[in-house]
N, C-alpha and C positions, 0 to 999 in steps of 0.2 A: 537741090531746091531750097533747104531750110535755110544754109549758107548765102544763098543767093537772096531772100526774101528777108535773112536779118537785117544784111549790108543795106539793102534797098529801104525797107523801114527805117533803119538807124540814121540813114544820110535825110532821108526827109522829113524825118522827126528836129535834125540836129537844124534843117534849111528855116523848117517852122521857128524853131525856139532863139534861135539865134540871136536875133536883136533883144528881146526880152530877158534872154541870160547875160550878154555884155552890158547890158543897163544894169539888169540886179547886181555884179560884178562891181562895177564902178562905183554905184554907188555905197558899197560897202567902205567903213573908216579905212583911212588910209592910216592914221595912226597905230601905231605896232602897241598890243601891248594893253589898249584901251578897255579893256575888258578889267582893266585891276584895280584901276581909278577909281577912285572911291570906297573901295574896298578897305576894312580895316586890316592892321598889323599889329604883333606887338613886338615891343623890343626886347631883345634877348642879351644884346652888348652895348654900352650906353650911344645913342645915337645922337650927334653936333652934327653942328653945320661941315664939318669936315669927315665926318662916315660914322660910322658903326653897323650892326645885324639887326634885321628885325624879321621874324616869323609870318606869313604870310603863308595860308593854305597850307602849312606842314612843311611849308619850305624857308628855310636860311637865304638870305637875300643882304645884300649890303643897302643899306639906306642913307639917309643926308637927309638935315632938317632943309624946307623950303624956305625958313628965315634964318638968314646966316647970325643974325643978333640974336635971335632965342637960345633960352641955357637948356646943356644938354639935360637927352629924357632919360629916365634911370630903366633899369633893367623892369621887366612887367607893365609899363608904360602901355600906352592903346594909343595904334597911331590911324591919322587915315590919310592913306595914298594918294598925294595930288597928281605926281607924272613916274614916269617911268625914263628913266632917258638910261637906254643899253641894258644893263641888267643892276644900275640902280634903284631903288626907288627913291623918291623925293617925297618925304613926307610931314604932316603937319600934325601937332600934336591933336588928340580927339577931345572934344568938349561934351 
């Protein structure tokens, strides 16, 4: 009976909530990643517009300035992270 009265709760619990959890689902960011944004970094290997490391959370991460015409940032630098695209970050120097 315990078996038979969980399955039986669980399915009409799941019949109740169903629309209300694929809303809350959806509408959650679709963007990957969005939680870093904004988030400062600092640079650890000089970062251009063509790559370098910067430290985020205790982690080593390759980064890229977001203006390809700004001079690179030196090592100890403070950056803040505009996007993220794959496991770059793109970031802007911090003012």
């Amino acid at each position: 009976w315990h078996v038979a009265a969980f399955f039986i709760n669980s399915s009409l619990l799941a019949l109740l909530l169903w629309k209300r959890l694929k809303t809350w689902r959806l509408s959650q960011s679709d963007a990957p990643y969005s939680n870093m944004v904004g988030d400062e970094a600092v640079v650890v290997e000089p970062v251009s517009a063509h790559g370098g490391t910067a430290r985020w959370s205790g982690t080593l991460m390759q980064a890229r300035l977001a203006d390809p015409a700004a001079p690179p940032l030196a090592p100890g630098s403070y950056v803040t992270i505009a996007e993220v695209k794959g496991n770059i970050l793109i970031v802007i120097p911090k003012r």
